[in-house]
C-alpha positions as MATLAB code, in Angstrom:
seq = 'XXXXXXXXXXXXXXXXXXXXXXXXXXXXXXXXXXXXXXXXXXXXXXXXXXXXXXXXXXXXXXXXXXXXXXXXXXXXXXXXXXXXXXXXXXXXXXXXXXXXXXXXXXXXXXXXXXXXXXXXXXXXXXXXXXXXXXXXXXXXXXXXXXXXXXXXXXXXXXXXXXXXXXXXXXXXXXXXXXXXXXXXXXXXXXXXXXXXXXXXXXXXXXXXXXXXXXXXXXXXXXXXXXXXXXXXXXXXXXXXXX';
ca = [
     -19.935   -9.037    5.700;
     -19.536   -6.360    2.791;
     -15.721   -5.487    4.133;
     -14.686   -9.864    3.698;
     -17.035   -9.125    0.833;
     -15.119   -6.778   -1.090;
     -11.555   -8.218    0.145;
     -11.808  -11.283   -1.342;
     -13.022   -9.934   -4.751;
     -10.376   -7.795   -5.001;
      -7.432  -10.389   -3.580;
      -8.785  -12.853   -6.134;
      -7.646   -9.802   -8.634;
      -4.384   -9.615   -7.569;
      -4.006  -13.482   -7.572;
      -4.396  -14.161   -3.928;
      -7.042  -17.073   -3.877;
      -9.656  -16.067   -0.942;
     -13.566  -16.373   -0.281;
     -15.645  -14.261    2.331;
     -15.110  -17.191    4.895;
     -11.764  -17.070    4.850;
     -11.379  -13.099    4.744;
     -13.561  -12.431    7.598;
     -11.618  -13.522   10.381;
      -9.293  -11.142    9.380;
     -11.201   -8.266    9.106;
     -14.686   -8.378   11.040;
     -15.562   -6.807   14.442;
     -18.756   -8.640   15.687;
     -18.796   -5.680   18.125;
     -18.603   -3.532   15.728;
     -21.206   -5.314   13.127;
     -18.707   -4.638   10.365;
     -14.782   -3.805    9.078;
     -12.912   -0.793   10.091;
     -10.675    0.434    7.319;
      -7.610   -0.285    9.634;
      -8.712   -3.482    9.254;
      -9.198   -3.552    5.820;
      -5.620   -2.529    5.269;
      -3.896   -4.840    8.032;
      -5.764   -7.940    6.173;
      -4.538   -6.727    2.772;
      -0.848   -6.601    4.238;
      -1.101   -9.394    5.858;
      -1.724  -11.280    2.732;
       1.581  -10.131    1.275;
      -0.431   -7.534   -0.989;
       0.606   -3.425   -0.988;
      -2.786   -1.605    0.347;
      -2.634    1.579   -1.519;
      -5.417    4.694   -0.638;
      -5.571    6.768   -3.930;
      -6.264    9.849   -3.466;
     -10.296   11.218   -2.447;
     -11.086   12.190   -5.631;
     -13.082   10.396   -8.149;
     -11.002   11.865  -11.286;
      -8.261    8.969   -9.432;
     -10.313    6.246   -8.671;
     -11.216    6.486  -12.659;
      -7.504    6.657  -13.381;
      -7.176    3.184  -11.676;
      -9.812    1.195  -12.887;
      -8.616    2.213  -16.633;
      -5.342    0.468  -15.044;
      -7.229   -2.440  -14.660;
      -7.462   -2.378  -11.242;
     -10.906   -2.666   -9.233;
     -11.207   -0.081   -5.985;
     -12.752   -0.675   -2.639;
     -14.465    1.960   -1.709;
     -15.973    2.678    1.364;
     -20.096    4.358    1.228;
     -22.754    5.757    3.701;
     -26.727    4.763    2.391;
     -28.202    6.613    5.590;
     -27.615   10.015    7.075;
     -24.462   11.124    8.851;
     -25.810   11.169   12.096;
     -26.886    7.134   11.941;
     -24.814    5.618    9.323;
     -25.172    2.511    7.470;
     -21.663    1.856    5.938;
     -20.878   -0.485    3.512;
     -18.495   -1.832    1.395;
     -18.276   -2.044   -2.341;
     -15.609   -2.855   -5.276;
     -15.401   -0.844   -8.535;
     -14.631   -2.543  -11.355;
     -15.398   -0.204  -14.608;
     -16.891    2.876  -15.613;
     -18.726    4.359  -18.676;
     -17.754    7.854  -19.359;
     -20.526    8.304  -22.191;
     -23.169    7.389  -19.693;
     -21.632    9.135  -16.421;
     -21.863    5.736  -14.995;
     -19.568    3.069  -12.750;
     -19.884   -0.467  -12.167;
     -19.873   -1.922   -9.401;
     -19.748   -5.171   -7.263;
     -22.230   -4.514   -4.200;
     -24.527   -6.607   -2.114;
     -24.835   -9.463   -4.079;
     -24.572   -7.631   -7.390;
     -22.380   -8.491   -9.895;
     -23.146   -5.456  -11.831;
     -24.507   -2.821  -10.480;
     -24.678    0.613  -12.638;
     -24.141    4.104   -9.917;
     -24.168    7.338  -11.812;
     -21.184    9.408  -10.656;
     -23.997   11.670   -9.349;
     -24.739    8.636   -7.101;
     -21.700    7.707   -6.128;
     -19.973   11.042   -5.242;
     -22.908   11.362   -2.943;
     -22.841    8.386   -1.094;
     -19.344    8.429   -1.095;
     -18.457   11.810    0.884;
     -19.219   10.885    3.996;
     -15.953    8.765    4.237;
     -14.712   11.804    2.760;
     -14.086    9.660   -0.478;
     -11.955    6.747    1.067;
     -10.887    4.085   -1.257;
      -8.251    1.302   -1.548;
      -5.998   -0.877   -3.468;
      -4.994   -4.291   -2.850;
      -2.291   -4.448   -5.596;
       0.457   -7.781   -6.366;
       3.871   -6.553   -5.072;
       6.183   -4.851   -8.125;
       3.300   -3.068   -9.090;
       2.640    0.621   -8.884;
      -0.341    2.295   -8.264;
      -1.348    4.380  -11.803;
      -2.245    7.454   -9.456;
       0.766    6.806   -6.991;
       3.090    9.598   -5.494;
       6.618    8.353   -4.629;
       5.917    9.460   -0.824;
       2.393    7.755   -1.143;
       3.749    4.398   -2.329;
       6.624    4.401   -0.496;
       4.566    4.164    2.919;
       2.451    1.717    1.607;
       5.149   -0.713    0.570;
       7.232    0.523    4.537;
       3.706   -0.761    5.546;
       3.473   -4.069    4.008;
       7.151   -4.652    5.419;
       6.487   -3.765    9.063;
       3.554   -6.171    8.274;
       6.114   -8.881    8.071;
       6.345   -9.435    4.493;
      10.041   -8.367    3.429;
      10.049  -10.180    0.791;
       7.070   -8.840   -0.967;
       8.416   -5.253    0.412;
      11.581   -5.818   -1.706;
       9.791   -6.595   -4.706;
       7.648   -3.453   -4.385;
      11.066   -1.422   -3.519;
      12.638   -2.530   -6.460;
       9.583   -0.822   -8.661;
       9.561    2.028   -6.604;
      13.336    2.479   -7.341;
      12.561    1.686  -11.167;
      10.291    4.832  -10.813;
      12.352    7.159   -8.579;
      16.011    5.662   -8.613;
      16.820    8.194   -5.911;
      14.364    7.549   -3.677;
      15.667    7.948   -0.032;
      13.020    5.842    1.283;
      12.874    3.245   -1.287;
      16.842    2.985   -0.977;
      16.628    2.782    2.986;
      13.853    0.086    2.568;
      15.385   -1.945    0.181;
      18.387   -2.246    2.223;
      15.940   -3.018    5.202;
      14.577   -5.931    3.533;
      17.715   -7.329    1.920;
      18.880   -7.277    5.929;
      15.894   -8.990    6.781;
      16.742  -11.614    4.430;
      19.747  -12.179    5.283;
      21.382  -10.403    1.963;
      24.345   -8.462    3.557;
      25.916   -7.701    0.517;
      22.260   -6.617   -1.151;
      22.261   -4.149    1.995;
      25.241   -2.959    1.719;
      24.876   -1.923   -1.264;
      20.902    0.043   -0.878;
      22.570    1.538    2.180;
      25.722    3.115    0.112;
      23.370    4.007   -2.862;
      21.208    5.774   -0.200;
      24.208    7.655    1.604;
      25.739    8.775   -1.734;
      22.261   10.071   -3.287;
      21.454   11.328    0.283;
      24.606   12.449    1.776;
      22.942   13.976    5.091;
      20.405   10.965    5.457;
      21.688    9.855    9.054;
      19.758    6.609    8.882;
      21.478    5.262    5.384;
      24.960    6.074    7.393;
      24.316    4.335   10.218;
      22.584    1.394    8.331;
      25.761    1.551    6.092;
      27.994    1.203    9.084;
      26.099   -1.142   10.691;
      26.339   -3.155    8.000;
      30.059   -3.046    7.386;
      30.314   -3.927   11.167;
      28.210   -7.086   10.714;
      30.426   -8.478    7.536;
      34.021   -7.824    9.601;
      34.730   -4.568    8.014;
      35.292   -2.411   10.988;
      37.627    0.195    9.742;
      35.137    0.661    6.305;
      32.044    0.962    9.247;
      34.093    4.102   10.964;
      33.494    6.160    8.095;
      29.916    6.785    7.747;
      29.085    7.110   11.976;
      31.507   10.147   11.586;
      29.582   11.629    9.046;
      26.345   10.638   10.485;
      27.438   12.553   14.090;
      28.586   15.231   11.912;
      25.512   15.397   10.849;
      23.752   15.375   13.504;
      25.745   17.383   15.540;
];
C-alpha cells in the first residue's frame, strides 16, 4: 500500500484531509499488487488537487522541495527484469551531506544519499509527482507543462479548482492561449457567460488565428442572444481554416 501510502501524506500537505484507508480505493489494483502512476494521478485529480510531473531530473525535484513541497517519487529495490516498485515521498534534502529525506515504509525519516536515490530511481526513468492546492504553480513548471495539468484536473470534473489554477497560470503567462481557452471553459462550465465571454475574446485578440477561441467566442455570443456579435468570429475562424 506504498502508492495510498504516499498519497495521503502528500494530500494532507496540500490540505486535503486523507489516510491510507481512504486513498486506496482510489488508487490500488489487487491484481496488480500495487498503484499504477495513472492511478496515482487520476486519484490526485479527483481530489480537486493539480498532479504535476516535474521534470526527470533530480536538479528539479530539489528545486521543489526548497518550495516547500514534498515529491512522490516512484523507485525500483530489485533488478529490472523482476521489479519491486515502490512508492516514497520526499520531503527535504541536505546539500552539505549529499543527502534527501524521505518518508518510506514506515519511516518517517529516512536519509538516501543522492548516490542512492538516482540509482534506484532510473528505472522509472526518474518519475515523480506533485499533488499541489489549486492557484499554485509548480516552482519547476513550464507554461505548456502546467497548463495540461490544470486541462487535466478540469476534464477530471473539477472546474472550479481548474479556474483557480487558470487564473495563476494567466498571472504567470497573461497570454497564454491555453490558459485563456481554459478559463473560458470553466467559467462556461459554471455557468459564468459573461466570465466566458470575456477569456474567449482575450484569447481571440492575443491569438487571432486560434480557431477554437473564435468559435468558443461565437458560441458564446449565440448563447447570451447576441447573434449578429456571434457572426463575426465563425467568419474569421472559416477563414482560418480555410
Amino acid at each position: 500500500l506504498c502508492g495510498p501510502a504516499a498519497l495521503a501524506m502528500v494530500f494532507n500537505a496540500a490540505a486535503v484531509p486523507a489516510d491510507v484507508a481512504s486513498v486506496t480505493p482510489l488508487v490500488y489494483l489487487p491484481g496488480r499488487q500495487g498503484s499504477l502512476q495513472a492511478e496515482m494521478l487520476g486519484a490526485t485529480r479527483q481530489s480537486g488537487l493539480v498532479a504535476y510531473t516535474p521534470a526527470p531530473r533530480l536538479a528539479d525535484l530539489l528545486r521543489e522541495l526548497a518550495a516547500g513541497t514534498p515529491v512522490v517519487v516512484l523507485v525500483n529495490f530489485s533488478f529490472k527484469v523482476a521489479p519491486v516498485w515502490h512508492y516514497a515521498v520526499v520531503v527535504g534534502y541536505d546539500l552539505e551531506r549529499r543527502e534527501v529525506i524521505v518518508r518510506s515504509a514506515g519511516w518517517s525519516r529516512d536519509l538516501w544519499s543522492f548516490a542512492f536515490l538516482e540509482f534506484f530511481w532510473q528505472d522509472s526513468e526518474h518519475w515523480s509527482m506533485l499533488a499541489l492546492p489549486p492557484g499554485r504553480i509548480p516552482a519547476t513548471a513550464t507554461e505548456s507543462g502546467y497548463a495540461a495539468a490544470v486541462a487535466a484536473l478540469e476534464q477530471a470534473g473539477r472546474p472550479r479548482e481548474a479556474r483557480e489554477s487558470y487564473l495563476a497560470l494567466l498571472a504567470r503567462w497573461p497570454a497564454s492561449e491555453r490558459g485563456l481557452i481554459g478559463l473560458g471553459n470553466t467559467d462556461y462550465a459554471l455557468k459564468d457567460l459573461a466570465g466566458a465571454e470575456r477569456a474567449f475574446r482575450r484569447a481571440s485578440e492575443a491569438h487571432p488565428a486560434s480557431a477554437a477561441a473564435l468559435n468558443n467566442l461565437a458560441h458564446v455570443l449565440a448563447e447570451l442572444g447576441r447573434l449578429d456579435e456571434a457572426e463575426m468570429p465563425v467568419r474569421q475562424s472559416q477563414r482560418r481554416m480555410g
